[in-house]
Jmol script that loads the backbone (N, CA, C; Angstrom):
load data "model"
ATOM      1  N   UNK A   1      42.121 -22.630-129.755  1.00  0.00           N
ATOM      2  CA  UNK A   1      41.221 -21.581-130.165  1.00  0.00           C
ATOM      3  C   UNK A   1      40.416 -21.067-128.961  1.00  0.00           C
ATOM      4  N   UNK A   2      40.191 -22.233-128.140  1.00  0.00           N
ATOM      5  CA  UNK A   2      39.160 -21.361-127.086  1.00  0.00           C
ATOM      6  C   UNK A   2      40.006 -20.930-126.002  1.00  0.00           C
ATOM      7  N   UNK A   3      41.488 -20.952-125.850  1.00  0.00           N
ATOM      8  CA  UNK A   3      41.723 -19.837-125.460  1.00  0.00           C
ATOM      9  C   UNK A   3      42.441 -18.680-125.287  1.00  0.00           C
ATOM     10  N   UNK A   4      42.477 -18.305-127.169  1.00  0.00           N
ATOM     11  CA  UNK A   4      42.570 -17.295-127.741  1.00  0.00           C
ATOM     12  C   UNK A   4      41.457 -16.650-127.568  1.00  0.00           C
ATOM     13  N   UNK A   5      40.035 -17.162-127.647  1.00  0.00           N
ATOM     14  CA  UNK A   5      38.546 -16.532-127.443  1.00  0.00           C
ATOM     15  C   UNK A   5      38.828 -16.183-125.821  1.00  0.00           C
ATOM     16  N   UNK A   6      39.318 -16.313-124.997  1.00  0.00           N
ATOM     17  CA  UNK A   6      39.222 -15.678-123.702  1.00  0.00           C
ATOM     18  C   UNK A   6      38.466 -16.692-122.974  1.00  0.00           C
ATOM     19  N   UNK A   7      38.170 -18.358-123.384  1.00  0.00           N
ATOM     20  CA  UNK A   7      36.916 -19.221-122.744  1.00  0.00           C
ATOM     21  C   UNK A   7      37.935 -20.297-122.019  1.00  0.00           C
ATOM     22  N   UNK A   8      39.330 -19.888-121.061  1.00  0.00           N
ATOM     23  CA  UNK A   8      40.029 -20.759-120.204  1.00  0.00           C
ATOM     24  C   UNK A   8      39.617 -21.828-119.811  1.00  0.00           C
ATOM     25  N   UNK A   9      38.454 -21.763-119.104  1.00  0.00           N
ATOM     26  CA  UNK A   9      37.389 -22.757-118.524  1.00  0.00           C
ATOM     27  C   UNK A   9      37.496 -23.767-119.562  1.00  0.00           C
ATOM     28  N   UNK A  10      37.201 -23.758-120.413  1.00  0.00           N
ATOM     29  CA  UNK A  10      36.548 -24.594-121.656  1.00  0.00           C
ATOM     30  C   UNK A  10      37.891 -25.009-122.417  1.00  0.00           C
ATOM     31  N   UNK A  11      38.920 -23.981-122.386  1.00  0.00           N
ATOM     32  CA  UNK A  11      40.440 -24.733-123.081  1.00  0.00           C
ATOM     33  C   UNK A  11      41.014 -26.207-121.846  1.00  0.00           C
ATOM     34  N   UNK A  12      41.009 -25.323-120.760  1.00  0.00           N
ATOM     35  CA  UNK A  12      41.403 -26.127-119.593  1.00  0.00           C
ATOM     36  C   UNK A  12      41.102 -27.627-119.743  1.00  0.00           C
ATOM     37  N   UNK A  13      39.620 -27.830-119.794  1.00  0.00           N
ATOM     38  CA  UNK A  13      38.551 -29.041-120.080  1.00  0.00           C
ATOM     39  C   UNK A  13      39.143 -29.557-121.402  1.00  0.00           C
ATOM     40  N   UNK A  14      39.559 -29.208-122.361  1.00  0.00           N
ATOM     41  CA  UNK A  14      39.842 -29.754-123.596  1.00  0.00           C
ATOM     42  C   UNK A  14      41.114 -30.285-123.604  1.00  0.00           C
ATOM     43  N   UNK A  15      42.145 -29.453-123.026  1.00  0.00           N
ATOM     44  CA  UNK A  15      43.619 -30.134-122.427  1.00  0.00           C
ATOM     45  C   UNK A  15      43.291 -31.138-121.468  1.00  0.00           C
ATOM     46  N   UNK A  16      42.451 -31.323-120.807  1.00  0.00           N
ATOM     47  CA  UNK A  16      41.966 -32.099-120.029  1.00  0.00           C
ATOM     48  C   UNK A  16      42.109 -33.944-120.931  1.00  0.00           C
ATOM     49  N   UNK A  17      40.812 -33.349-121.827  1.00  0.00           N
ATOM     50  CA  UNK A  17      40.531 -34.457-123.008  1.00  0.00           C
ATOM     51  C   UNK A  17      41.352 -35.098-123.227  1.00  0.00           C
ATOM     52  N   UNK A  18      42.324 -34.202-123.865  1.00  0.00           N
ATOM     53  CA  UNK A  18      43.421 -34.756-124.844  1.00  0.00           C
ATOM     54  C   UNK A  18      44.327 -35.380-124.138  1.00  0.00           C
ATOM     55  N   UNK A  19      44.868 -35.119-122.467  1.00  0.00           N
ATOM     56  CA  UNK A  19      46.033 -35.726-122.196  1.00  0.00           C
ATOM     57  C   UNK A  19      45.451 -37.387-121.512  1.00  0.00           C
ATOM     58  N   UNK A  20      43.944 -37.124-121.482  1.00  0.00           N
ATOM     59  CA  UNK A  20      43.008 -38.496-120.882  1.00  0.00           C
ATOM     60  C   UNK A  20      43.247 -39.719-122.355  1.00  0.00           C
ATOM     61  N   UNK A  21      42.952 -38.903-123.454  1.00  0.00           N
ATOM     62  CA  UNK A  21      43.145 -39.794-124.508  1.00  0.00           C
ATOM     63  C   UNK A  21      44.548 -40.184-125.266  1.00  0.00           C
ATOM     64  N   UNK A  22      45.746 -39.463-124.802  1.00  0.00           N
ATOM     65  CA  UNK A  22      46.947 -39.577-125.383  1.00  0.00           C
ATOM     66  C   UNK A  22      47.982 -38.849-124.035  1.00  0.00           C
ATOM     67  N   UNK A  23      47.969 -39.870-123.047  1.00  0.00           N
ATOM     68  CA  UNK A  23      48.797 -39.611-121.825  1.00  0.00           C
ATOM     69  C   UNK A  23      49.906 -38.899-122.204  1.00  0.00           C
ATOM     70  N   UNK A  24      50.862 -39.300-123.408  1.00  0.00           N
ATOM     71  CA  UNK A  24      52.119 -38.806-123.844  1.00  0.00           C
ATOM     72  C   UNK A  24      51.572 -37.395-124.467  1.00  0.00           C
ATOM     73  N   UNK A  25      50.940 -36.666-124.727  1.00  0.00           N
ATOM     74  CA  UNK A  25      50.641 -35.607-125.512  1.00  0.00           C
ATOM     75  C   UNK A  25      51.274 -34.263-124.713  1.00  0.00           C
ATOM     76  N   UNK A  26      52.542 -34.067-125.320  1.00  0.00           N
ATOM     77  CA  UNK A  26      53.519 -32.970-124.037  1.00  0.00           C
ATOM     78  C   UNK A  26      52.916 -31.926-124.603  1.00  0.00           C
ATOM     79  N   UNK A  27      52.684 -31.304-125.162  1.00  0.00           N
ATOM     80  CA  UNK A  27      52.158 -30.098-125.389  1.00  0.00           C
ATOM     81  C   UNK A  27      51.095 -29.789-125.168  1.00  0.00           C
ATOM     82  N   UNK A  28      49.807 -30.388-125.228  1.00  0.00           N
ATOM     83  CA  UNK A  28      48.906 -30.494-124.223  1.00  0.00           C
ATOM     84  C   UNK A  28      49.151 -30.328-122.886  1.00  0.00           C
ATOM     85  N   UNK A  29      49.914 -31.273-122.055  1.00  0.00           N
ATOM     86  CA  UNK A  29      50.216 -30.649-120.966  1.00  0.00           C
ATOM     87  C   UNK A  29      50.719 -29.597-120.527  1.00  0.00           C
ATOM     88  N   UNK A  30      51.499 -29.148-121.169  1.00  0.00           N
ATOM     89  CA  UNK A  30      52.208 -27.808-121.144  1.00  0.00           C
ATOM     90  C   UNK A  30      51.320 -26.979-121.845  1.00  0.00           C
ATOM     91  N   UNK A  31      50.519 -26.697-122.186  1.00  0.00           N
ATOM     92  CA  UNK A  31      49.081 -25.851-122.497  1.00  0.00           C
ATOM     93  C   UNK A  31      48.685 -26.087-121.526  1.00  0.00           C
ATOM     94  N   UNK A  32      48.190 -27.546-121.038  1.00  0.00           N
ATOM     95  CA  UNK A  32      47.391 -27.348-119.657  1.00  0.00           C
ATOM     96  C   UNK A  32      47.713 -26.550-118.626  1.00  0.00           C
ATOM     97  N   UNK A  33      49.110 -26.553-118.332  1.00  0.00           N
ATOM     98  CA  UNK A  33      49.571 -25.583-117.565  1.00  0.00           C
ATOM     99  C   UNK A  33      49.453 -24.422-117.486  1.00  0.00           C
ATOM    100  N   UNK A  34      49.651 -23.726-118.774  1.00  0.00           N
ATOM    101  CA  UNK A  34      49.599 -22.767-119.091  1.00  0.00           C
ATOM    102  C   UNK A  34      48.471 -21.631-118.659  1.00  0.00           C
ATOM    103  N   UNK A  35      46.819 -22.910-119.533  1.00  0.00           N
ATOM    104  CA  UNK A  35      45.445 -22.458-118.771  1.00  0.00           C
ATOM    105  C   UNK A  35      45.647 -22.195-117.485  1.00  0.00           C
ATOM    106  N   UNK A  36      45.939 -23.659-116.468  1.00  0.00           N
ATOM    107  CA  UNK A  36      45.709 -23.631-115.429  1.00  0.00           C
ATOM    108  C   UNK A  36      46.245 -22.422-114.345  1.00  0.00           C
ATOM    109  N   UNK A  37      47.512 -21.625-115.000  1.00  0.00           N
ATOM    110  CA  UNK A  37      48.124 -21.116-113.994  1.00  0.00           C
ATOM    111  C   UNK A  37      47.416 -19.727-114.620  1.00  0.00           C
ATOM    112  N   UNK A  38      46.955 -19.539-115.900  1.00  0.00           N
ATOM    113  CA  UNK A  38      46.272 -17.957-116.028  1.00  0.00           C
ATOM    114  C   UNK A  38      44.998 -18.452-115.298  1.00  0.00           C
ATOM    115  N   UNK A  39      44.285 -19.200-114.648  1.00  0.00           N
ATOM    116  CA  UNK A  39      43.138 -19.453-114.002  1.00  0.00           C
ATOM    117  C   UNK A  39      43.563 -19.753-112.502  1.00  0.00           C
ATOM    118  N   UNK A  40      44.711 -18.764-112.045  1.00  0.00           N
ATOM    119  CA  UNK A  40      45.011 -18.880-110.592  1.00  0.00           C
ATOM    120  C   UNK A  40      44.833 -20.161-110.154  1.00  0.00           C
ATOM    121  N   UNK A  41      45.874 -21.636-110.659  1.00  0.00           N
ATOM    122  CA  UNK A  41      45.468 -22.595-110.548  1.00  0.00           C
ATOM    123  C   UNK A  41      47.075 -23.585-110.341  1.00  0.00           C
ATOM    124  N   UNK A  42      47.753 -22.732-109.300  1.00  0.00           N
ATOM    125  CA  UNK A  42      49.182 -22.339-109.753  1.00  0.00           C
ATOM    126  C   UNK A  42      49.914 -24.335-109.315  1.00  0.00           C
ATOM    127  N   UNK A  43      49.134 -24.844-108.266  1.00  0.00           N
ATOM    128  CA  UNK A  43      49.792 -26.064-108.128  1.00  0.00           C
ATOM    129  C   UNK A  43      49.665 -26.887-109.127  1.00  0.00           C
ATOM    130  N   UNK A  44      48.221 -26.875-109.247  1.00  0.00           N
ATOM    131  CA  UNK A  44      47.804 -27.447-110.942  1.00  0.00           C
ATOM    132  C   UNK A  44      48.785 -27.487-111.806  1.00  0.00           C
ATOM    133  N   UNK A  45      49.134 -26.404-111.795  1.00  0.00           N
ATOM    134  CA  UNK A  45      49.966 -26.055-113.414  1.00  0.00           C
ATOM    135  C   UNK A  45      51.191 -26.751-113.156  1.00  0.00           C
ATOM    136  N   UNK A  46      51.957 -26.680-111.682  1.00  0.00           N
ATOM    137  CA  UNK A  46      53.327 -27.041-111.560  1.00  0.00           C
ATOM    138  C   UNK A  46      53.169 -28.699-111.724  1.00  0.00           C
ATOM    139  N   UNK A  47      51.872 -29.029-111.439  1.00  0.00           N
ATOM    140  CA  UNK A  47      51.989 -30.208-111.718  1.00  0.00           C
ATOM    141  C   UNK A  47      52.021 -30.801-113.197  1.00  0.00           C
ATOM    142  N   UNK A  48      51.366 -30.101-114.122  1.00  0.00           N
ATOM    143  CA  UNK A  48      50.981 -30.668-115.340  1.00  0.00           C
ATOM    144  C   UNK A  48      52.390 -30.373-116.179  1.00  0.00           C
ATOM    145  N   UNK A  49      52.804 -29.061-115.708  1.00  0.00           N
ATOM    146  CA  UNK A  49      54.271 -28.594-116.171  1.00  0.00           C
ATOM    147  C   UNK A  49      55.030 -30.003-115.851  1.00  0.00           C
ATOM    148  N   UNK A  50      55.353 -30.661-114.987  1.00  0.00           N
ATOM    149  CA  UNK A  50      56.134 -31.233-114.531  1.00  0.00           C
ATOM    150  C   UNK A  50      56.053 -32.920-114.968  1.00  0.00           C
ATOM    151  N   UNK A  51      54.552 -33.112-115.777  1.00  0.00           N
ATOM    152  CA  UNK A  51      54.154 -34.274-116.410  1.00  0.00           C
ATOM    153  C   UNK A  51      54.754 -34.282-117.475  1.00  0.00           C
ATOM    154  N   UNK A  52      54.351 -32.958-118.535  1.00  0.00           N
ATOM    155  CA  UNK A  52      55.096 -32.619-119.571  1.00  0.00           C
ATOM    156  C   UNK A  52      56.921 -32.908-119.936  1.00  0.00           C
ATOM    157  N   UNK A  53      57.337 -32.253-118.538  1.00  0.00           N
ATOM    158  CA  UNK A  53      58.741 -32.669-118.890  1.00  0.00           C
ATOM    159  C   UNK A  53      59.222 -34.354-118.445  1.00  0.00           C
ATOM    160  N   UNK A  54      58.704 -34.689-117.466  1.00  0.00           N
ATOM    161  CA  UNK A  54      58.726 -36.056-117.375  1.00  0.00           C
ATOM    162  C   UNK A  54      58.850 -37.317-118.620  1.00  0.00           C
ATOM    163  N   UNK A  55      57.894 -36.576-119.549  1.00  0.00           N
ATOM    164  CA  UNK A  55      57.318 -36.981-120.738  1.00  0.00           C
ATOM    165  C   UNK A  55      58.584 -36.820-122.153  1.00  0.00           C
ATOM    166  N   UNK A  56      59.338 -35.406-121.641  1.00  0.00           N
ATOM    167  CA  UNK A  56      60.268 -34.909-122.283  1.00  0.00           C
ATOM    168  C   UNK A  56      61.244 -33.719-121.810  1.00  0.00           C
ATOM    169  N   UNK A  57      61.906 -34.422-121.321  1.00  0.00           N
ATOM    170  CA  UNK A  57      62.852 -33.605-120.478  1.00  0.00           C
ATOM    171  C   UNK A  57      63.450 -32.202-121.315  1.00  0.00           C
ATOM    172  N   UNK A  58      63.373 -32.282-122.779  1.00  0.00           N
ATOM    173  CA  UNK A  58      64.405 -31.300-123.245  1.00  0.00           C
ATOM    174  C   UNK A  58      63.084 -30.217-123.594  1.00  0.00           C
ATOM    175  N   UNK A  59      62.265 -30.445-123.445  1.00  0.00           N
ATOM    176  CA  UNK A  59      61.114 -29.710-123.518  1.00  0.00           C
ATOM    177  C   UNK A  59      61.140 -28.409-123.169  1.00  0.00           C
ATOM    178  N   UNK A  60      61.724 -27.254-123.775  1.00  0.00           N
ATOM    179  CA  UNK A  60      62.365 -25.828-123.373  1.00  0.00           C
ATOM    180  C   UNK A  60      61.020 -24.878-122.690  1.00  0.00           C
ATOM    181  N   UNK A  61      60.106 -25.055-123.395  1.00  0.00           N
ATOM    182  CA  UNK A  61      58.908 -24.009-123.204  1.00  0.00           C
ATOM    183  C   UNK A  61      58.558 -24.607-121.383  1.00  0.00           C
ATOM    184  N   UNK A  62      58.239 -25.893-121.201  1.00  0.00           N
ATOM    185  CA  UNK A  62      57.945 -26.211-120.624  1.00  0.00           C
ATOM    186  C   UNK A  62      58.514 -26.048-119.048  1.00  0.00           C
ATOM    187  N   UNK A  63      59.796 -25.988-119.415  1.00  0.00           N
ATOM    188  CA  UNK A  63      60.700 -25.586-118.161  1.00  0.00           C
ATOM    189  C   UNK A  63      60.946 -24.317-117.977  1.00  0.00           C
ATOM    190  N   UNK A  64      60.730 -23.087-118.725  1.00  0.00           N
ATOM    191  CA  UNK A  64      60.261 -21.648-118.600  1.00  0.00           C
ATOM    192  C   UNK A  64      59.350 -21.954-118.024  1.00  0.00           C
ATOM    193  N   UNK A  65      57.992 -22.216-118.677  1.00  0.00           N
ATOM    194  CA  UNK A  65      56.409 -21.928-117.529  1.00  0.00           C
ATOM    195  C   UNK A  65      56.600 -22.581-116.333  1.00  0.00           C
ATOM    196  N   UNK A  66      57.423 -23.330-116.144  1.00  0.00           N
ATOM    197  CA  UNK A  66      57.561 -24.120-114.763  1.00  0.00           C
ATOM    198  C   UNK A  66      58.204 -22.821-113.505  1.00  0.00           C
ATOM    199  N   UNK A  67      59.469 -22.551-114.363  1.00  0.00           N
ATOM    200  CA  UNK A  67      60.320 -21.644-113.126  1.00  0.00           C
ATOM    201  C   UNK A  67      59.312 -20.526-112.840  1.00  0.00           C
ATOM    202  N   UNK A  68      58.191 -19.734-114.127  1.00  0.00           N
ATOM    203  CA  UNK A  68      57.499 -18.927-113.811  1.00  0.00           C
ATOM    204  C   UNK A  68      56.289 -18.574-112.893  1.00  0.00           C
ATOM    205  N   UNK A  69      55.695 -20.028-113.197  1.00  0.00           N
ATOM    206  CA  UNK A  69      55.056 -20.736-112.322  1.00  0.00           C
ATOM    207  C   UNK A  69      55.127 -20.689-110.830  1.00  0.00           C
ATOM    208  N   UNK A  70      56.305 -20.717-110.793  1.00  0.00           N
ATOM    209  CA  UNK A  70      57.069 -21.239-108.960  1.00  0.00           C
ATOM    210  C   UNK A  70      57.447 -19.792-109.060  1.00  0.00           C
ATOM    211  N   UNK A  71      57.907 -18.869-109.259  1.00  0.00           N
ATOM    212  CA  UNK A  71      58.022 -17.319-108.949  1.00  0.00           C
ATOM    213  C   UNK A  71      56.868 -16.859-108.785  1.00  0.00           C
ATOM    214  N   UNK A  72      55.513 -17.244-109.365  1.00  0.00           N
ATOM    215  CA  UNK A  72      54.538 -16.534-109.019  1.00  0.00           C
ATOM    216  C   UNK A  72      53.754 -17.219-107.435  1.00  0.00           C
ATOM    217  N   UNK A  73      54.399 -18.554-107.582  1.00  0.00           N
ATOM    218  CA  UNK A  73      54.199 -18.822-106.302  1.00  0.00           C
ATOM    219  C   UNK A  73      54.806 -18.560-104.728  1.00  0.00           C
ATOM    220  N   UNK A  74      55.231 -17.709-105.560  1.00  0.00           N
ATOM    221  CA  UNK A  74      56.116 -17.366-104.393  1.00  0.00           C
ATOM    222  C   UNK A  74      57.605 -18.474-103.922  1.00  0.00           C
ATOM    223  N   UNK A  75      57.705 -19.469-104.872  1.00  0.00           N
ATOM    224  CA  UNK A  75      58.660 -20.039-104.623  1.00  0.00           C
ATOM    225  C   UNK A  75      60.102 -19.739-105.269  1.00  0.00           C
ATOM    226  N   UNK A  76      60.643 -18.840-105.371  1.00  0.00           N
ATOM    227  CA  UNK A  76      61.808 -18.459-106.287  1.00  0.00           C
ATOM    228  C   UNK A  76      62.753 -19.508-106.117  1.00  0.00           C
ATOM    229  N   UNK A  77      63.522 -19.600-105.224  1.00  0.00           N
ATOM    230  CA  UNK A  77      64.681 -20.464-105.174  1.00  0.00           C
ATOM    231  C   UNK A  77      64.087 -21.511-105.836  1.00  0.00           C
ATOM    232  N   UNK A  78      62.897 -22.613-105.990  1.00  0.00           N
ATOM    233  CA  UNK A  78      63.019 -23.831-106.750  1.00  0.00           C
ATOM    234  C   UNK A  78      62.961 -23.529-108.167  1.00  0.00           C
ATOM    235  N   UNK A  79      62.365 -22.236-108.310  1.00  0.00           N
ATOM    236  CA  UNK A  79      62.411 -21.494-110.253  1.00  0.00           C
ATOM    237  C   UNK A  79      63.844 -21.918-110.327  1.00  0.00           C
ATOM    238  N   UNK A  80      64.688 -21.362-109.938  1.00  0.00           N
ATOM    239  CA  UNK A  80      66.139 -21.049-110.252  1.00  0.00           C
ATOM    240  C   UNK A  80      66.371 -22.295-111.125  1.00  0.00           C
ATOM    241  N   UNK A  81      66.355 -23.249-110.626  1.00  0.00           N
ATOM    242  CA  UNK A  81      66.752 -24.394-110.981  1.00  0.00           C
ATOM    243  C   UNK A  81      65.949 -24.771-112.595  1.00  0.00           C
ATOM    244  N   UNK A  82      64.411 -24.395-112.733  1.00  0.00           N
ATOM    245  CA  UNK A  82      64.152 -24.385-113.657  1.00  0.00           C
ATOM    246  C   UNK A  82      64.500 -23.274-114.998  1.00  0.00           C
ATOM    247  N   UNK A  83      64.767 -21.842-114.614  1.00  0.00           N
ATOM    248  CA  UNK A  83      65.336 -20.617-115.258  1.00  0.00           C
ATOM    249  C   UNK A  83      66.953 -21.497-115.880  1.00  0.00           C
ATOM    250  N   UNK A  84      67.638 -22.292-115.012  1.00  0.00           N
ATOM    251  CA  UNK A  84      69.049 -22.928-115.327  1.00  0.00           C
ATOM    252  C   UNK A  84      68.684 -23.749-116.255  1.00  0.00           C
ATOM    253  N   UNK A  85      67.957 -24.501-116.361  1.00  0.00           N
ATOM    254  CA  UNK A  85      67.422 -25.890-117.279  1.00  0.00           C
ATOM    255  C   UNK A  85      66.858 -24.790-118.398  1.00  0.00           C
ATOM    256  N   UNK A  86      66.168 -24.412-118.358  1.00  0.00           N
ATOM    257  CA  UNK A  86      65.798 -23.475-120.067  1.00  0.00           C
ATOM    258  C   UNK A  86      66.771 -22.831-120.519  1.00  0.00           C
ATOM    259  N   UNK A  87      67.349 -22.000-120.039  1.00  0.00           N
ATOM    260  CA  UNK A  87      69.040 -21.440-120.342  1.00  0.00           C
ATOM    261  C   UNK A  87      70.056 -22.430-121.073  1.00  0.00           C
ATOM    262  N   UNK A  88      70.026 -23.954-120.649  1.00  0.00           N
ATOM    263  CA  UNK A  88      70.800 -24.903-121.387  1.00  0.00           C
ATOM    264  C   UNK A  88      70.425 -25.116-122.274  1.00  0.00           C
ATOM    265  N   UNK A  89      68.564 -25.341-122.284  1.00  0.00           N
ATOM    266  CA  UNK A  89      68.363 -25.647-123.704  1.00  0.00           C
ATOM    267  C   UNK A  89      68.106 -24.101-124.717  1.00  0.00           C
ATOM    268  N   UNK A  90      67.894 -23.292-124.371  1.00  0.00           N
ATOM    269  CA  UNK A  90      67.804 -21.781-124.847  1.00  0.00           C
ATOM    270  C   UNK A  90      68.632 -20.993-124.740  1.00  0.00           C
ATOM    271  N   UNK A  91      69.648 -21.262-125.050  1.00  0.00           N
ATOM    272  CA  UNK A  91      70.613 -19.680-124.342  1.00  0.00           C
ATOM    273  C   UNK A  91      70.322 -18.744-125.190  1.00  0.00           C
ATOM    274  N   UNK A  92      70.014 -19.013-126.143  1.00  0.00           N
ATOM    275  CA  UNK A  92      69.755 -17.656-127.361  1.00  0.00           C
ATOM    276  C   UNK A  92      68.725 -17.420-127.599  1.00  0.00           C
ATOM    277  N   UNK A  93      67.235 -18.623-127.113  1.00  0.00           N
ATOM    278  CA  UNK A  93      65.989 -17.958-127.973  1.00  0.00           C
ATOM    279  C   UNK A  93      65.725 -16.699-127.105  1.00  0.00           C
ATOM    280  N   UNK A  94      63.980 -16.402-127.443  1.00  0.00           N
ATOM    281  CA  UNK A  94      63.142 -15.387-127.700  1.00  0.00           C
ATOM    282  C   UNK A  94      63.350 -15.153-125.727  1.00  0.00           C
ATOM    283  N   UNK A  95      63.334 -15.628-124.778  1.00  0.00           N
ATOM    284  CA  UNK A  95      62.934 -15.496-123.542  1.00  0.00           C
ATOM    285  C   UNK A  95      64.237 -15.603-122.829  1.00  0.00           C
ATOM    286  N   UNK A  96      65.061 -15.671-123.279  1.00  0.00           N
ATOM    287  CA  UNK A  96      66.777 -16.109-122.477  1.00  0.00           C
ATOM    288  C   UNK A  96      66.995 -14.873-121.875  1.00  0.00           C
ATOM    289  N   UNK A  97      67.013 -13.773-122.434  1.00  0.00           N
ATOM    290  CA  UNK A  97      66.926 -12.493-121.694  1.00  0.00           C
ATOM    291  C   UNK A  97      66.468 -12.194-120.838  1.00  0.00           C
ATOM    292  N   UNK A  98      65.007 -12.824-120.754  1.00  0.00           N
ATOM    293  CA  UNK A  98      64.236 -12.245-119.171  1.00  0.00           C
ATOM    294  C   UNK A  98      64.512 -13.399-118.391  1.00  0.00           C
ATOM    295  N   UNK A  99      64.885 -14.957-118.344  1.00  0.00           N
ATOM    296  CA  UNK A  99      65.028 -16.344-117.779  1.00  0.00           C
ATOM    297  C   UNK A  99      66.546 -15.812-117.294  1.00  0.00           C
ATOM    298  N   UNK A 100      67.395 -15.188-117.771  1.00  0.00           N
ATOM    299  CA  UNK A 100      68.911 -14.400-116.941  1.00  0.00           C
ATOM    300  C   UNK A 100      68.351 -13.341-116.279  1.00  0.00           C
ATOM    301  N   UNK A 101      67.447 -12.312-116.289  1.00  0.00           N
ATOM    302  CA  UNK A 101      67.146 -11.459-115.530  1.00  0.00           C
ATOM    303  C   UNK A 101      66.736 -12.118-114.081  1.00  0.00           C
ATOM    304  N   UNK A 102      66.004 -12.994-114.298  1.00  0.00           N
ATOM    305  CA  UNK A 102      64.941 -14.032-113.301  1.00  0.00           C
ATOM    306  C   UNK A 102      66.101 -14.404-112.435  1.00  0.00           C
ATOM    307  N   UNK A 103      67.376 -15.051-113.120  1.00  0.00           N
ATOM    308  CA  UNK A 103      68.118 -15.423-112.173  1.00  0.00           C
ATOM    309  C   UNK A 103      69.536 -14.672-111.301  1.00  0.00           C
ATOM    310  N   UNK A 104      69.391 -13.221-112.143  1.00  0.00           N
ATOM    311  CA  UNK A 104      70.083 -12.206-111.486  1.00  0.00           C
ATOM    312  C   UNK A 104      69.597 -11.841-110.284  1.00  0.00           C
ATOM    313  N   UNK A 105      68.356 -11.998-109.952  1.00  0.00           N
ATOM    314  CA  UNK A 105      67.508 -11.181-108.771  1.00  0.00           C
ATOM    315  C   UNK A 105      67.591 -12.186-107.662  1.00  0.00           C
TER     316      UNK A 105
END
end "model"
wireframe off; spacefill off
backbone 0.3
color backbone group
């Protein structure tokens, strides 16, 4: 909810909470990420992204925000590898379209 309200700061801190009190909590982390990288917080995120799948490798969402993550970092070539890993587990959902565009370029 808080950050649907626009209060990042304060979601960030709460993903924070939750992965302190339930280490395994993958979606939390992968929210954390999420905050962290709309709060220009881009290593952050690759890291928490990367807890998440650790946690659960088949974890589809998680390996999208990752490759996106690393494109905004300017790292494309290591996306690739993540754009390939969501494609296996997604070839058909909602984002497979732009995750093949990502890796046409």
């Amino acid at each position: 909810m808080l950050y649907r309200l626009g209060r990042k700061e304060q979601a960030a801190e709460r993903y924070r909470q939750a992965v302190e009190l339930d280490n395994a909590f993958v979606e939390a982390w992968n929210n954390l990420g999420n905050v962290l990288a709309d709060l220009d917080q881009g290593p952050a995120a690759v890291k928490a992204y990367q807890q998440a799948l650790a946690l659960c490798p088949e974890y589809a969402d998680a390996h999208y925000n990752l490759a996106d993550t690393l494109e905004r970092l300017g790292r494309a070539e290591q996306a690739r590898r993540w754009w390939q890993s969501y494609l296996r587990l997604e070839p058909q959902g909602a984002w497979a379209a732009y995750a093949r565009q990502r890796l046409a370029k």
